[in-house]
N, C-alpha and C positions, 0 to 999 in steps of 0.2 A: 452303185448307189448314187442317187441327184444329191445334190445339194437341199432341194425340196424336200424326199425322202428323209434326210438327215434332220434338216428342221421340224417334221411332222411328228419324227421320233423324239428329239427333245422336249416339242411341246406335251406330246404325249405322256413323257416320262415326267415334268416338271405337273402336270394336270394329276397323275397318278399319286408323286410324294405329297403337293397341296393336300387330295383326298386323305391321306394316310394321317398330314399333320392335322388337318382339318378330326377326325376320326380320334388322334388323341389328345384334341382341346379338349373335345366336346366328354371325353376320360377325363379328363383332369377338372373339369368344372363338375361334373356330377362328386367327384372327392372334394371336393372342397367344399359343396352345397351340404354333403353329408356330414364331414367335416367342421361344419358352423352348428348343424341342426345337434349334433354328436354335442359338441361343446353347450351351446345352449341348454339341452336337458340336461349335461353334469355342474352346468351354474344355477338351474333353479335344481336340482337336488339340494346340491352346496348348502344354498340359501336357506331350505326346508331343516337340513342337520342342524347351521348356524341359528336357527329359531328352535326348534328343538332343545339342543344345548343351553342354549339360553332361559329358554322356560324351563328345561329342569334345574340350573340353577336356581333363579326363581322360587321353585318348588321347595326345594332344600333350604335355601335361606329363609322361608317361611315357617317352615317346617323346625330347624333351629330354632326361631322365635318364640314358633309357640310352645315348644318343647321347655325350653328355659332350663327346668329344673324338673328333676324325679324323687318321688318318694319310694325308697325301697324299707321292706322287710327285710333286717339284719338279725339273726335270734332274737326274732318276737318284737325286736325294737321299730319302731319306724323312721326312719332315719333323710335325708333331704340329702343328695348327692345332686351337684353342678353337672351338668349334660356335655359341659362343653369342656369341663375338667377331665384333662387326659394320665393324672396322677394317678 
């Protein structure tokens, strides 16, 4: 085997692993691309639940408000119970 021979072979082989690393950049950037895109839609979900939550707080607090106070029938009596009275 030349000397020639030998170098044509390495360049060969060094051309061959480039394709290979080359091959799983181009792997690793497509996970990552998905990987952002993956993240991005679970931060505007996020976002959607933390608004959610928050208007139905909202709601309830309102809701509390206007509730304030109930009038119940107690044997025939009518009677004013506190809504927010937990005795």
């Amino acid at each position: 085997m030349s000397a020639t021979q030998t170098l044509e072979d390495r360049v060969t082989k060094v051309e061959e692993l480039t394709e290979h690393q080359n091959g799983d950049i181009a792997f690793i950037k497509e996970k990552v691309i998905f990987l952002h895109e993956a993240n991005a839609a679970n931060s505007a979900a996020m976002l959607r639940l933390h608004q959610e939550i928050s208007l139905n707080g909202t709601r309830a607090k309102k809701l509390e408000e206007s509730v304030g106070s109930l009038y119940v029938k107690v044997d025939g009596l009518e009677q004013r119970v506190d809504a927010l009275d937990t005795k």
